[in-house]
Kinemage of the C-alpha trace (Angstrom):
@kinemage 1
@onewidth
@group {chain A} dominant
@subgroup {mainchain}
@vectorlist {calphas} color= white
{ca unk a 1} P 0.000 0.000 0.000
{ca unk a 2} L 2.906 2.393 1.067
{ca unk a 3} L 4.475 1.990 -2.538
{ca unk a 4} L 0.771 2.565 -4.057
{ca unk a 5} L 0.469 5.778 -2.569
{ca unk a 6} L 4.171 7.060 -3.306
{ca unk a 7} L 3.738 6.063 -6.478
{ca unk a 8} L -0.081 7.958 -6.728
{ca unk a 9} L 1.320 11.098 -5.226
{ca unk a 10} L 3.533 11.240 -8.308
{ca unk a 11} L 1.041 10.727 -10.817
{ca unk a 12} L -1.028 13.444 -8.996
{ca unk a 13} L 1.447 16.132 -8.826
{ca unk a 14} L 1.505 15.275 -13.375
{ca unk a 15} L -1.654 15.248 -13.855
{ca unk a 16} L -2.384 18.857 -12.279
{ca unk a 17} L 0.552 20.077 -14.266
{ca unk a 18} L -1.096 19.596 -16.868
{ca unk a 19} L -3.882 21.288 -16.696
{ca unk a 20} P -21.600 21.224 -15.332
{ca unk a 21} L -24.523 20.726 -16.739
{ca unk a 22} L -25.256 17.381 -18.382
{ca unk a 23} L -27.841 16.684 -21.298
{ca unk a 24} L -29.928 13.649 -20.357
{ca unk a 25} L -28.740 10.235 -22.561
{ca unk a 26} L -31.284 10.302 -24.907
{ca unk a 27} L -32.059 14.084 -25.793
{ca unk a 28} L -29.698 16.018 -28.251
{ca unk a 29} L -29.149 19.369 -28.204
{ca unk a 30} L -28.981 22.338 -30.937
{ca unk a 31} L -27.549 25.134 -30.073
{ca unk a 32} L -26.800 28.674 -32.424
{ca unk a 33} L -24.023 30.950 -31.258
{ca unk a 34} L -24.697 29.142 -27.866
{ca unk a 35} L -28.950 29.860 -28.041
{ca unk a 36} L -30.670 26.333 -27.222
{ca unk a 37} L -33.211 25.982 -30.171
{ca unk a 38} L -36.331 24.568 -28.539
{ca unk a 39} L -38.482 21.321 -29.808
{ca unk a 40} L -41.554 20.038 -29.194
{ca unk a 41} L -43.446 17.211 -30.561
{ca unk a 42} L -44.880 19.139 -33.128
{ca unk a 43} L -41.525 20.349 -34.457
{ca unk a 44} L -39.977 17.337 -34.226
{ca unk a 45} L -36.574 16.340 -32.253
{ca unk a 46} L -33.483 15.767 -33.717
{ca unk a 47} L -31.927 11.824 -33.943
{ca unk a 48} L -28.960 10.092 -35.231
{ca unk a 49} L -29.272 7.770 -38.084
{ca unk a 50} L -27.870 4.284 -38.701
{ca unk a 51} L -25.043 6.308 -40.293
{ca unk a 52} L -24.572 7.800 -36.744
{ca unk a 53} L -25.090 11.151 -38.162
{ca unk a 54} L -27.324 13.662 -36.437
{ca unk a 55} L -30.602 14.613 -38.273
{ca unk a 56} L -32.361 17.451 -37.612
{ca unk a 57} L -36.283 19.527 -38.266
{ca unk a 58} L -35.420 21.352 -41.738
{ca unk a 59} L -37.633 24.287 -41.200
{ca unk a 60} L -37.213 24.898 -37.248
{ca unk a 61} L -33.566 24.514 -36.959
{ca unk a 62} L -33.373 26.652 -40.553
{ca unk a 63} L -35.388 29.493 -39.379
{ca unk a 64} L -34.052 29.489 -35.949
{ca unk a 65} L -30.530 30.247 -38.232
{ca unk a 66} L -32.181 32.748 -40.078
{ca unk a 67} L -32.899 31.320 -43.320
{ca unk a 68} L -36.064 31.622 -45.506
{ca unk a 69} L -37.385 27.899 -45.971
{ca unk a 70} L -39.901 26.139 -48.611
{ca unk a 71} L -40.521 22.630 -49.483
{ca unk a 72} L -40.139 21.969 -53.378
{ca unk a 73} L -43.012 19.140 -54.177
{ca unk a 74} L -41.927 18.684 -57.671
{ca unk a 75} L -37.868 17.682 -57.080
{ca unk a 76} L -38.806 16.681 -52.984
{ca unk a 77} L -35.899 18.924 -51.827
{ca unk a 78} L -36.434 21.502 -48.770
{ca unk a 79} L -34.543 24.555 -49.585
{ca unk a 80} L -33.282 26.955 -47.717
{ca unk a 81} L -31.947 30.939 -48.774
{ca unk a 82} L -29.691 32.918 -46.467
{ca unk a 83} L -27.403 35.948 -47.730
{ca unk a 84} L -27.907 35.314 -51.510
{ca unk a 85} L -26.429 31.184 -50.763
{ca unk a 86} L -29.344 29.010 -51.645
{ca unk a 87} L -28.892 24.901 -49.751
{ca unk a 88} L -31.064 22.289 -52.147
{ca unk a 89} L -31.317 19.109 -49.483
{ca unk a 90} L -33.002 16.177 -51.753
{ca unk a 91} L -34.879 13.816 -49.675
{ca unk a 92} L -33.122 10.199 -49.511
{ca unk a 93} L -30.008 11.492 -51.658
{ca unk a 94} L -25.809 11.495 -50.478
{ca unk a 95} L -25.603 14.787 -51.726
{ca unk a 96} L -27.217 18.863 -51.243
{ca unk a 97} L -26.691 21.339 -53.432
{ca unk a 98} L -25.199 25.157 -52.928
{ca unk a 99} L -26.175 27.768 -55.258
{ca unk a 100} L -26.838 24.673 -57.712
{ca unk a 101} L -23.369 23.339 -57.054
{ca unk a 102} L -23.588 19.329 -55.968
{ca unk a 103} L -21.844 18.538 -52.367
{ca unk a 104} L -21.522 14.906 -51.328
{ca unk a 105} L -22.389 14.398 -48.078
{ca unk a 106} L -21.596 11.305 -45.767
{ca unk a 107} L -25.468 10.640 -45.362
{ca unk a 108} L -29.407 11.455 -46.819
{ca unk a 109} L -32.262 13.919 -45.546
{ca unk a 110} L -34.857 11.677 -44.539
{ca unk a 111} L -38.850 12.099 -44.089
{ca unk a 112} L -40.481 10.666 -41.070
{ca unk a 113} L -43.887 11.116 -39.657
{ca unk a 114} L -44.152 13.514 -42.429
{ca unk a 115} L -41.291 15.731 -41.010
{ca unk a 116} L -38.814 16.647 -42.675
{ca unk a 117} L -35.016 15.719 -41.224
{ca unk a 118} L -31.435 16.748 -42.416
{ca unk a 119} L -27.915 16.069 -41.864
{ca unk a 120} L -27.031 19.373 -39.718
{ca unk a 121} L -23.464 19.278 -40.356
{ca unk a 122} L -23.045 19.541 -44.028
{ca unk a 123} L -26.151 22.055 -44.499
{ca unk a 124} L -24.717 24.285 -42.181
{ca unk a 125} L -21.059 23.887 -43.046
{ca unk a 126} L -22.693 24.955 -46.854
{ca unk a 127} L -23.877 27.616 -45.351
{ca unk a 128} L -20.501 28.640 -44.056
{ca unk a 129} L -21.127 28.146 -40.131
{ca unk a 130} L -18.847 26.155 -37.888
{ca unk a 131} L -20.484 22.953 -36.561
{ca unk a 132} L -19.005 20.356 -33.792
{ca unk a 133} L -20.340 17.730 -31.512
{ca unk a 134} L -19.721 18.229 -28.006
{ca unk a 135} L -19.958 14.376 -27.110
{ca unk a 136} L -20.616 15.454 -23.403
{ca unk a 137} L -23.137 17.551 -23.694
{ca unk a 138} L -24.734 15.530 -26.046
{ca unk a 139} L -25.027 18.892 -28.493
{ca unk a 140} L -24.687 20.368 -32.074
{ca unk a 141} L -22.533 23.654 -31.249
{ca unk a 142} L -23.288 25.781 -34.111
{ca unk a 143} L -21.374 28.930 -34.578
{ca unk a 144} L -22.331 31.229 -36.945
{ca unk a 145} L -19.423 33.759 -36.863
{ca unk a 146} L -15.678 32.202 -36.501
{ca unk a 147} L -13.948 31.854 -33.350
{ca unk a 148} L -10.475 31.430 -32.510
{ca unk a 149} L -10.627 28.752 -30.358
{ca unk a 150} L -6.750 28.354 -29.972
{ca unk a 151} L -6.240 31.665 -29.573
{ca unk a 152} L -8.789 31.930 -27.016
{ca unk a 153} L -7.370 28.661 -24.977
{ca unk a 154} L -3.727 30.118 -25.360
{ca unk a 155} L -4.876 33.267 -23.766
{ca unk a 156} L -6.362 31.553 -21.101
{ca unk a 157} L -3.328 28.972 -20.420
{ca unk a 158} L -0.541 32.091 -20.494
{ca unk a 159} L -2.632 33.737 -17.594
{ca unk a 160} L -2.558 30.271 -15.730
{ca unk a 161} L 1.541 30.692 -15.409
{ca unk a 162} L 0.826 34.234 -13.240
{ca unk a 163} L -0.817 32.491 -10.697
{ca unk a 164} L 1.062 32.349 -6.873
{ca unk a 165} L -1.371 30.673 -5.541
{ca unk a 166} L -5.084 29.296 -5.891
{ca unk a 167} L -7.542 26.759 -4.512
{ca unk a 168} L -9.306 23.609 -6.278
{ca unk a 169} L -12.155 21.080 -5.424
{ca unk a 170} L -11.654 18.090 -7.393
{ca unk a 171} L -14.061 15.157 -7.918
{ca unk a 172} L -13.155 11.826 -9.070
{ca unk a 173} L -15.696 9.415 -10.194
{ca unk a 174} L -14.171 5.814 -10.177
{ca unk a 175} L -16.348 2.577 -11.038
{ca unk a 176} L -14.577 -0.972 -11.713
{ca unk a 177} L -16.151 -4.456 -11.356
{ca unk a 178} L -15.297 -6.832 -8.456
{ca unk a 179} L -16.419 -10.778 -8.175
{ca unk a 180} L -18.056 -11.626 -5.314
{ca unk a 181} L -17.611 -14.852 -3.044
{ca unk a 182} L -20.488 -16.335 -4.834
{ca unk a 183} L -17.955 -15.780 -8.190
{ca unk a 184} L -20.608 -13.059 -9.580
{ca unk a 185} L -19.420 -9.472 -10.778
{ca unk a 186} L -20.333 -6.352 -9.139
{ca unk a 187} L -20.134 -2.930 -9.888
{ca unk a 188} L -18.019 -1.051 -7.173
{ca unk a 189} L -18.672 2.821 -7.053
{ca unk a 190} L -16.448 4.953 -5.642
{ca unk a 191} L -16.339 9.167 -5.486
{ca unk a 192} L -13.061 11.069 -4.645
{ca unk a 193} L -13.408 14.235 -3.425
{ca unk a 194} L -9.967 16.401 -3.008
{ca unk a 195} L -9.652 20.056 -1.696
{ca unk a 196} L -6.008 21.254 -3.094
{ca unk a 197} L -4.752 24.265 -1.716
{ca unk a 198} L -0.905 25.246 -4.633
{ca unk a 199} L 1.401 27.846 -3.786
{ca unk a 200} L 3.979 28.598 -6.579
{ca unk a 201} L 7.374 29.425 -7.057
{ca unk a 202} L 8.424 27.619 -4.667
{ca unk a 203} L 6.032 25.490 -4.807
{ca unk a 204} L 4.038 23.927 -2.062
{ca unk a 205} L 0.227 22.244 -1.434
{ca unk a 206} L -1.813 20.512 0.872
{ca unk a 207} L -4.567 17.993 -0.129
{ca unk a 208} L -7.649 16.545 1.462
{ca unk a 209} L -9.102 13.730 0.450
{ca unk a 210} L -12.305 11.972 0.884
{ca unk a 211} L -13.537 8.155 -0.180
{ca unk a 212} L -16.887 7.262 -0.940
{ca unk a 213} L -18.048 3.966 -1.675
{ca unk a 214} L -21.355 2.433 -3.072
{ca unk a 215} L -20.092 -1.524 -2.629
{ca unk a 216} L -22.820 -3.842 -3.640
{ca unk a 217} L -25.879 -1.117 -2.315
{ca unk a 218} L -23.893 -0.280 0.837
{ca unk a 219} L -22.798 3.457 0.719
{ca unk a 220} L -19.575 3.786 2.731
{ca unk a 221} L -17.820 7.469 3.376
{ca unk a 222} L -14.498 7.521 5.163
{ca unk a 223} L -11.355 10.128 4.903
{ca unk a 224} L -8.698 8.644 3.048
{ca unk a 225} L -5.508 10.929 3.607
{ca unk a 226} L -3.973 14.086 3.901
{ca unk a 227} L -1.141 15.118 1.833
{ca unk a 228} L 1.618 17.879 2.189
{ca unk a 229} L 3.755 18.670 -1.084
{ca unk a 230} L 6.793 21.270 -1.366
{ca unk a 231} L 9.429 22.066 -3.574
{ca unk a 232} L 12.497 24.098 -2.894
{ca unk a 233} L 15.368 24.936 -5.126
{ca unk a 234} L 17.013 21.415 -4.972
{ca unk a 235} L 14.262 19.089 -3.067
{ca unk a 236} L 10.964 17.766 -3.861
{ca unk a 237} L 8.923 16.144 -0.756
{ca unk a 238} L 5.954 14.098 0.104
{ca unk a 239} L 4.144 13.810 3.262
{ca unk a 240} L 1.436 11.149 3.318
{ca unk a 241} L -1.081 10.888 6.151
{ca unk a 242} L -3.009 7.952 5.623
{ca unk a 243} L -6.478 7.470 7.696
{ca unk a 244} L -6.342 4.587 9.835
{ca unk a 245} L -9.290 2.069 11.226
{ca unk a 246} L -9.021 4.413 14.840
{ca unk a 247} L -9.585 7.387 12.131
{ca unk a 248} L -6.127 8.923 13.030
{ca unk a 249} L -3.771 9.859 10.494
{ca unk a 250} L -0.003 7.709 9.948
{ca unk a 251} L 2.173 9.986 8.451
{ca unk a 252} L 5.251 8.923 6.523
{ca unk a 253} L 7.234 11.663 4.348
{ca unk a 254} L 9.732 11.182 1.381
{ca unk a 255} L 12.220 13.356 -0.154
{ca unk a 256} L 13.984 14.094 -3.729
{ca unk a 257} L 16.867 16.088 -3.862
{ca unk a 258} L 17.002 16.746 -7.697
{ca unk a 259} L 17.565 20.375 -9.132
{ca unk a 260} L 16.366 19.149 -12.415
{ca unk a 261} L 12.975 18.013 -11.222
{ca unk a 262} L 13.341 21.419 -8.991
{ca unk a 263} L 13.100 23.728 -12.348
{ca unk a 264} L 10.345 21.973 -14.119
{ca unk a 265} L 7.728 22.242 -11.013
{ca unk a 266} L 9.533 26.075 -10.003
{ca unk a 267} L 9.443 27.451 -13.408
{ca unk a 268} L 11.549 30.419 -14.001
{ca unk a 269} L 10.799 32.545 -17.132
{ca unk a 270} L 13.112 30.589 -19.118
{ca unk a 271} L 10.807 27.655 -18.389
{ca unk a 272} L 7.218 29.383 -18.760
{ca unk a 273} L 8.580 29.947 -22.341
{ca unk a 274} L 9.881 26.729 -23.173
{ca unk a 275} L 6.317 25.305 -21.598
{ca unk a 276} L 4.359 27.793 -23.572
{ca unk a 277} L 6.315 26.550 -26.989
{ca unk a 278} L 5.982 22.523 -25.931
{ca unk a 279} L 2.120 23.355 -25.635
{ca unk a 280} L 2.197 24.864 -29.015
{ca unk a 281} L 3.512 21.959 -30.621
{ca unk a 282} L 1.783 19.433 -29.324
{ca unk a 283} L -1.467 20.739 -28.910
{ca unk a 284} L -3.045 18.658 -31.571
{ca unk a 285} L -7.492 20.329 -31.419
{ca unk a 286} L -8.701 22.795 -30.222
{ca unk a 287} L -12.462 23.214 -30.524
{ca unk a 288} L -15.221 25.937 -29.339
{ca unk a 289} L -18.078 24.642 -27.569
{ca unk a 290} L -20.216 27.734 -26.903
{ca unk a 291} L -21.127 29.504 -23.965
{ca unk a 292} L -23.127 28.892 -20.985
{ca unk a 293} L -24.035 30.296 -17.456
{ca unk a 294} L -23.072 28.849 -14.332
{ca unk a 295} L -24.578 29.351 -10.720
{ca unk a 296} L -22.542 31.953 -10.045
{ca unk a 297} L -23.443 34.345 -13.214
{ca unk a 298} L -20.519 34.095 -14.610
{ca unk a 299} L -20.356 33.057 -18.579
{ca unk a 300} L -18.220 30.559 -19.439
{ca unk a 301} L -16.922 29.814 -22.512
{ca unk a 302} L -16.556 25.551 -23.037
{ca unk a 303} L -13.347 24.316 -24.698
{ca unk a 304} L -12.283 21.375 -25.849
{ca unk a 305} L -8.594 20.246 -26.515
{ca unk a 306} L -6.319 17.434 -26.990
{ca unk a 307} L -2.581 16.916 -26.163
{ca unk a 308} L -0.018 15.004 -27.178
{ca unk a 309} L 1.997 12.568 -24.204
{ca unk a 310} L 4.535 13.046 -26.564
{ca unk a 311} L 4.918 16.622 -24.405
{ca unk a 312} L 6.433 14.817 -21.198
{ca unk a 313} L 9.062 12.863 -23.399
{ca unk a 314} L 10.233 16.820 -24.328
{ca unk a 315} L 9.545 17.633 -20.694
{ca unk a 316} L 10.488 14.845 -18.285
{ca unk a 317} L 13.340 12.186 -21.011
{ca unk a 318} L 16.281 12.709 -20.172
{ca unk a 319} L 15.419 13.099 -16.239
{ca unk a 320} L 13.444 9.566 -16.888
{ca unk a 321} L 16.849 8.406 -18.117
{ca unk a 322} L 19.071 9.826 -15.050
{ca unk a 323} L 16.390 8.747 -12.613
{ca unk a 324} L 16.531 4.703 -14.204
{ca unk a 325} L 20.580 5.061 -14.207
{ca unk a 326} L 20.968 6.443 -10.379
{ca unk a 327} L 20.640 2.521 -9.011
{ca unk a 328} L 18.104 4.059 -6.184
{ca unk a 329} L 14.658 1.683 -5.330
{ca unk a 330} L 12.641 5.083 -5.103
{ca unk a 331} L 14.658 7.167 -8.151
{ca unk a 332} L 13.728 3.756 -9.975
{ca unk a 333} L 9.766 4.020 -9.142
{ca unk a 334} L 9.411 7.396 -9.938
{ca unk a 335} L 11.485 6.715 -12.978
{ca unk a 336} L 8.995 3.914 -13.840
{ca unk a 337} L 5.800 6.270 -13.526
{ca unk a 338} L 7.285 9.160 -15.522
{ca unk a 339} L 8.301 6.507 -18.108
{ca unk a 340} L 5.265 5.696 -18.618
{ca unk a 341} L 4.397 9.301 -19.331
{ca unk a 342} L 7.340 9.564 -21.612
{ca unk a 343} L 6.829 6.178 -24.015
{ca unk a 344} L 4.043 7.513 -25.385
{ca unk a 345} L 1.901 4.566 -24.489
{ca unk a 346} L -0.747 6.054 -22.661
{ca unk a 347} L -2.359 7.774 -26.277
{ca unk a 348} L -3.183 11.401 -25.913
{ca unk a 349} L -5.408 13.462 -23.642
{ca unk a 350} L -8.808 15.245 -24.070
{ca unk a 351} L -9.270 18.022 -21.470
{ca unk a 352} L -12.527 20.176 -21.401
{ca unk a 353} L -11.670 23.670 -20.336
{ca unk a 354} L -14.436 26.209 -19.151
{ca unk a 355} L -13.316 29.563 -19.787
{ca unk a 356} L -14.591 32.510 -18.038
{ca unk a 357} L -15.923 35.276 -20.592
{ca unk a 358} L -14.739 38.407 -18.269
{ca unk a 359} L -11.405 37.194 -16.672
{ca unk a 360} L -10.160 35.188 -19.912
{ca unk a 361} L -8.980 32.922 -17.139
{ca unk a 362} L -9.800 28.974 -16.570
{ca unk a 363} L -11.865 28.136 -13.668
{ca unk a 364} L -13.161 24.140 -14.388
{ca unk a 365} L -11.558 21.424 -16.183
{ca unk a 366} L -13.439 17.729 -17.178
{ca unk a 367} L -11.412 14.889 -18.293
{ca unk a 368} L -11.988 11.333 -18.558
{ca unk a 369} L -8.919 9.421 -17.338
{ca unk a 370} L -10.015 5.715 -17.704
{ca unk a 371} L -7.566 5.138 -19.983
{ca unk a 372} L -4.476 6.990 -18.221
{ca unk a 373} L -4.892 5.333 -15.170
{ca unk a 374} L -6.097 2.190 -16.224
{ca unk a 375} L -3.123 1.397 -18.289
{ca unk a 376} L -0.695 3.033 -14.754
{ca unk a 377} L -1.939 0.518 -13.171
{ca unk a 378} L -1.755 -2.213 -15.329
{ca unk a 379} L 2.124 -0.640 -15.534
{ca unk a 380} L 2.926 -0.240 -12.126
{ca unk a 381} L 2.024 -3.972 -11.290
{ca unk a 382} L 5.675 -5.147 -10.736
{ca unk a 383} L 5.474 -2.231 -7.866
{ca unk a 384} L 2.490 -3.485 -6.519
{ca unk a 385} L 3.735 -7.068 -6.469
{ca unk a 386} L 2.116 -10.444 -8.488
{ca unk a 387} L -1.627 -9.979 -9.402
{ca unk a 388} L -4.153 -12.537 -9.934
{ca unk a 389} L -6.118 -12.622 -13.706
{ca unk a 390} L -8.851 -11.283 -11.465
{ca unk a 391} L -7.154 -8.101 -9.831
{ca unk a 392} L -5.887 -7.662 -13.693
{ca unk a 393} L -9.454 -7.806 -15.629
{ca unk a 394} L -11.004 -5.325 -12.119
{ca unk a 395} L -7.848 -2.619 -13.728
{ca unk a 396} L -9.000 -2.840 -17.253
{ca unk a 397} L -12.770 -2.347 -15.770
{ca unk a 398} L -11.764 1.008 -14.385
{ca unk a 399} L -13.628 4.044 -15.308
{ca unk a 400} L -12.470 7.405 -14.071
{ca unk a 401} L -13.958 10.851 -14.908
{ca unk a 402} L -12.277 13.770 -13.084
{ca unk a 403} L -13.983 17.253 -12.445
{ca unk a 404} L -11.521 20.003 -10.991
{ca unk a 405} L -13.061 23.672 -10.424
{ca unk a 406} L -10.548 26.548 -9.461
{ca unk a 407} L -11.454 29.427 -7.209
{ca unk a 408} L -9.578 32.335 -5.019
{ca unk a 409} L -6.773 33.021 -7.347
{ca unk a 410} L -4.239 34.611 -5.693
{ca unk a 411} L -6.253 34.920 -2.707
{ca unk a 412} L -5.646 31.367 -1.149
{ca unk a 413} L -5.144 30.885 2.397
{ca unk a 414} L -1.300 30.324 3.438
{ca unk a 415} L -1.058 26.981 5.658
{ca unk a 416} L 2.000 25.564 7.149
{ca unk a 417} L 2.986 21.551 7.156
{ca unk a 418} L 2.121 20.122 10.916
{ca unk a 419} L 4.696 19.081 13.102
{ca unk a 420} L 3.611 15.599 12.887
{ca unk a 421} L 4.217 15.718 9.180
{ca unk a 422} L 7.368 17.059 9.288
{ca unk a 423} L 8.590 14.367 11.902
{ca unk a 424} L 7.580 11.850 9.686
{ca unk a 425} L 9.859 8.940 8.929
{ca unk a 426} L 11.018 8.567 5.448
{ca unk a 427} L 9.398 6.384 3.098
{ca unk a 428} L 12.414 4.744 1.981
{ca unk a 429} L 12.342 3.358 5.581
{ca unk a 430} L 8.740 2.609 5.628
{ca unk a 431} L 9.022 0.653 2.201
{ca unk a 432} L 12.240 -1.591 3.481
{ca unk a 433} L 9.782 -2.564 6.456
{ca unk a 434} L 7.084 -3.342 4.085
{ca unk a 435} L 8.814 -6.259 1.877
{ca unk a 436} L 10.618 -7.290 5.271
């Protein structure tokens, strides 16, 4: 367990550096320069087709977008006219016309219950609008005028590195199926909640964590740990308090001393610039997903992007490499997590960014981590010791969806690291007594 949570504390402090309102499963939305168009059942509501391409009502989507609309009888095409460009969409045909120039399209404009449906993207795309599907929120994102998404997201990043300090409540939603003793298969729910408190340059935080459980219909809530992180010029340390049975906390601490690993988590100028160009290149998408109001009337704008892992094999390689070499037990498990940042194996990452309209700043982030941490685990098994077939097919179950939301930048409260903490005996120690 101790070698679990060293090893977690590490993949934590990566996964920050890098960095709602739900539809309901079966409703899609339509949304124009972020206004929700409305349907009823005498409208119609959009669906996908067996070409899992989203269909949409011609004339109440059309005239929602501002275009005149008329059904043609004689060639059973709906057309629509907006600013002198004219969209023929022939009923049951791979193809719409624009100002009587053919466009194939990937699937037909259907009837149905004497409605007529068509395919949203390339009508509107004719039309010269930007369309994307924000798989989340289940919606059509139709924007009428461009947007600079990147632009917007760089922006909004380049602020991020002026932060000293801030606070952020995390959520972590983890489910993974567990055999019984009768040999059946459960589903075991479990929620994360974290309250991070990061101070920067140097850098230091404290985390709070909370477990809770749904275990075959039994809810069970317990704290799971406390955790102190800082980082001064040369020395990067841990301190893990663990909750025990009595509910106390076991603390246990362990330190780096590595100047290299000191610069890339207390970035100097230098460093904000060579971060700012690594996000540049591998930044692979970057698309706008409209604008909505939260609870706190603030409008946020909704990002999605996607990086490349091949960013910590720039940032983290050749520390990997002198971490492996040093002959240490701990330089070699912290080598073996980055590594498996640094191979490239783990794919890349989708982040959804919320954007806040009047500070240009950041304040949520979504991501869905099943993958990532799924496929640590699976690579930190020779760390965790032999696993059964069974303990192996519970990792590959695991879903995890993270939700972090940022608040009092620059305006956190200072803390200091408890006595107890700081008294804590080294891991190193703690992980010779283990395998003893």
């Amino acid at each position: 367990m101790k070698k679990i949570v060293f090893v977690l504390s590490l993949v934590l402090i990566m996964i920050f550096s890098s960095v709602n309102v739900f539809a309901a499963a079966d409703e899609i939305i339509i949304t124009i320069d972020s206004n929700k168009i409305e349907f009823n059942n005498d409208l119609g509501y959009p669906f996908v087709d067996t070409n899992n391409r989203t269909l949409v009502p011609f004339r109440a989507v059309l005239e929602k977008f501002g275009a005149s609309v008329e059904w043609n009888e004689e060639i059973r095409s709906a057309v629509a006219v907006k600013d002198g460009i004219t969209i023929t969409v022939p009923v049951d045909q791979l193809y719409i016309t624009k100002n009587g120039e053919q466009i194939a399209t990937d699937t037909a404009a259907k009837i149905v219950n004497g409605r007529t449906y068509l395919p949203i993207r390339a009508v509107l795309e004719a039309f010269g609008s930007d369309v994307q599907w924000d798989q989340g929120l289940k919606t059509v994102v139709i924007t009428t005028s461009p947007v600079d998404a990147k632009a917007i997201l760089a922006e909004a990043s380049s602020k991020s590195y002026d932060w000293k300090n801030y606070d952020a409540n995390i959520e972590m939603n983890m489910s993974m199926n567990v055999p019984d003793d009768a040999g059946s298969v459960q589903e075991m729910n479990m929620k994360m909640k974290m309250f991070m408190t990061i101070f920067m340059n140097p850098m230091k935080a404290k985390v709070s964590a909370d477990m809770v459980m749904n275990v075959m219909g039994q809810e069970i809530s317990q704290p799971v740990m406390e955790m102190y992180l800082s980082m001064d010029d040369t020395t990067y340390t841990t301190y893990m308090g663990m909750t025990g049975n009595d509910g106390n906390l076991t603390w246990m601490k362990s330190s780096m001393k590595d100047e290299m690993f000191a610069k890339f988590i207390n970035y100097d100028k230098a460093t904000v610039q060579a971060n700012k160009e690594l996000m540049e290149k591998y930044l692979k998408d970057v698309k706008y997903f409209g604008k909505y109001s939260d609870d706190k009337g603030r409008t946020l704008i909704r990002m999605q992007y996607t990086m490349s892992t091949d960013i910590y094999k720039d940032m983290l390689g050749e520390y990997t490499d002198t971490l492996s070499a040093s002959g240490n037990e701990q330089d070699a498990m912290t080598s073996q997590v980055f590594g498996m940042l640094t191979d490239g194996s783990l794919g890349d990452l989708t982040f959804i960014a919320y954007i806040d309209e009047s500070t240009k700043e950041i304040v949520k982030y979504e991501m869905d981590l099943s993958s990532m941490m799924s496929g640590m685990m699976n690579a930190m098994t020779g760390m965790m010791g032999e696993m059964t077939e069974s303990d192996k097919e519970m990792l590959n179950s695991m879903k995890v969806t993270m939700f972090m939301e940022i608040s009092n930048v620059n305006k956190a409260a200072d803390f200091v690291i408890p006595e107890e903490a700081l008294n804590a005996p080294e891991m190193t120690e703690a992980l010779e007594t283990e395998a003893q």
